[in-house]
DOROPA-969836 format. One line per field, with one value per residue (C-alpha): x, y, z; residue number from 1. Coordinates in steps of 0.2 Angstrom, whole numbers. Layout:
// DOROPA-969836
east	(X|...)
north	(Y|...)
up	(Z|...)
bagu	(NUM|...)
END
This chain:
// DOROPA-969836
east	(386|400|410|403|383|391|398|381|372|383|377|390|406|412|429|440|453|469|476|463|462|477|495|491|505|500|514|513|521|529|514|505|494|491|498|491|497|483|485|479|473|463|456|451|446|432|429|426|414|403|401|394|380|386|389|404|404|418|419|432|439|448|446|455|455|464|451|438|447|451|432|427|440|432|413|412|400|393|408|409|423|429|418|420|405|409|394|382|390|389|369|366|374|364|348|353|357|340|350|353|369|372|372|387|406|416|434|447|462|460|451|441|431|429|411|407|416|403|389|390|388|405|420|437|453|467|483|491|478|480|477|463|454|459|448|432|436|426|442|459|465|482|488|490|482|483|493|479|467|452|456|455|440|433|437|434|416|411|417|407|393|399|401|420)
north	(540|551|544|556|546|530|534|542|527|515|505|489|487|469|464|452|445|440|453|468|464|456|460|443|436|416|413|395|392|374|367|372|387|400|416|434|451|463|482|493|506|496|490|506|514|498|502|520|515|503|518|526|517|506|488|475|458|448|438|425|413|403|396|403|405|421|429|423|430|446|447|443|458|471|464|459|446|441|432|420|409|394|404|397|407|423|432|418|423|442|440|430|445|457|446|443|459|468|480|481|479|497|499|489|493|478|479|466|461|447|440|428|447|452|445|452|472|470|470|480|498|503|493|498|486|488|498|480|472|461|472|466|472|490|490|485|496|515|518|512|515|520|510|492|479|474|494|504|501|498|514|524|517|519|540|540|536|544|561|559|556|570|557|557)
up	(890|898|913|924|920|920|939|944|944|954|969|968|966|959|962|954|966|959|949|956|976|976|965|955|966|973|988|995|1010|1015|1022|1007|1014|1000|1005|993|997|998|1000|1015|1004|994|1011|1017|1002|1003|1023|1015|1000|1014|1024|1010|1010|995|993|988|980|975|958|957|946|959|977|991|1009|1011|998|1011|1026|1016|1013|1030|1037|1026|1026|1010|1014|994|989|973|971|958|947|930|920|927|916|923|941|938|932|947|960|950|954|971|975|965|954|935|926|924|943|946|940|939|941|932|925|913|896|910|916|899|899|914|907|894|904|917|921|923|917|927|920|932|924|922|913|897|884|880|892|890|873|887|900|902|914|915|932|935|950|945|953|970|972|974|961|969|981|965|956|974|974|956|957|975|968|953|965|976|991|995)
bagu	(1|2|3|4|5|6|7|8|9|10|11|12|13|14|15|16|17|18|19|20|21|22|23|24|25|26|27|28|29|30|31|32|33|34|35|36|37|38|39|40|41|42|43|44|45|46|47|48|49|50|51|52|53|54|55|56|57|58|59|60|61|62|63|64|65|66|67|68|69|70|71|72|73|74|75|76|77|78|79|80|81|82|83|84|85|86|87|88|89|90|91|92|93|94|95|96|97|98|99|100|101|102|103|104|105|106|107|108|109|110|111|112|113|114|115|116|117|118|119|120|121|122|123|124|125|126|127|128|129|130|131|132|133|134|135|136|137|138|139|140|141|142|143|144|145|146|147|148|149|150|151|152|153|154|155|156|157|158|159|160|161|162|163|164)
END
């Protein structure tokens, strides 16, 4: 199956957080609170791909409230945290949402996604990424993580579908 077929049938974009939404970095201030830089094109390139029609979820390994406020800014409203089966996670979104595996492109950075890379339709590591993941991925992006990564998986797939 060509890129261009894979992109074609996407509804769902899946998102890792720390190393895809965000740059991987964990800040903690003094009183504790967990600070994570996220990017403004990444933001609007996901404003963009919800006006198109299609939808977002977020896959995480970890617990955090700036994911859930990040999430909440940018209406992301199926958002799976402290996830520690991913593929368990990623076949319940799939459920949930009343799609197949090949609708929804998953984005990630680490051997954790690799389950989840397997099994879905298209599999986008981050240009960062453990290697690993590069030998699971239909496209590599070339932003890194948390720089614009998501933005261009984003353009990627609505030009292939003639959206953007």
């Amino acid at each position: 199956m060509t890129l261009q077929d894979r992109c074609n049938k996407i509804e769902l974009l899946l998102l890792d957080v720390d190393g895809v939404l965000s740059d991987g970095s964990i800040i903690y201030a003094t009183d504790g609170t967990e600070i994570k830089p996220f990017h403004v094109r990444d933001g609007s390139g996901l404003v963009w791909w919800r006006r198109s029609g299609k939808r977002t979820a977020i896959l995480s390994g970890r617990t955090s409230e700036a994911t859930r406020i990040r999430a909440a800014e940018l209406g992301i409203t199926q958002v799976v945290q402290g996830a520690t089966d991913k593929l368990a996670a990623f076949r319940q979104i799939v459920h949930e949402q009343q799609l197949r595996p090949e609708q929804v492109c998953a984005i990630g950075d680490d051997t954790l996604d690799i389950p989840v890379l397997r099994e879905c339709g298209l599999a986008v590591a981050v240009a960062d990424a453990a290697a690993a993941l590069h030998r699971h991925a239909h496209y590599v992006t070339l932003a890194p993580g948390g720089r614009g990564a998501i933005r261009e998986g984003i353009e990627l797939i609505l030009r292939c579908q003639g959206r953007w």
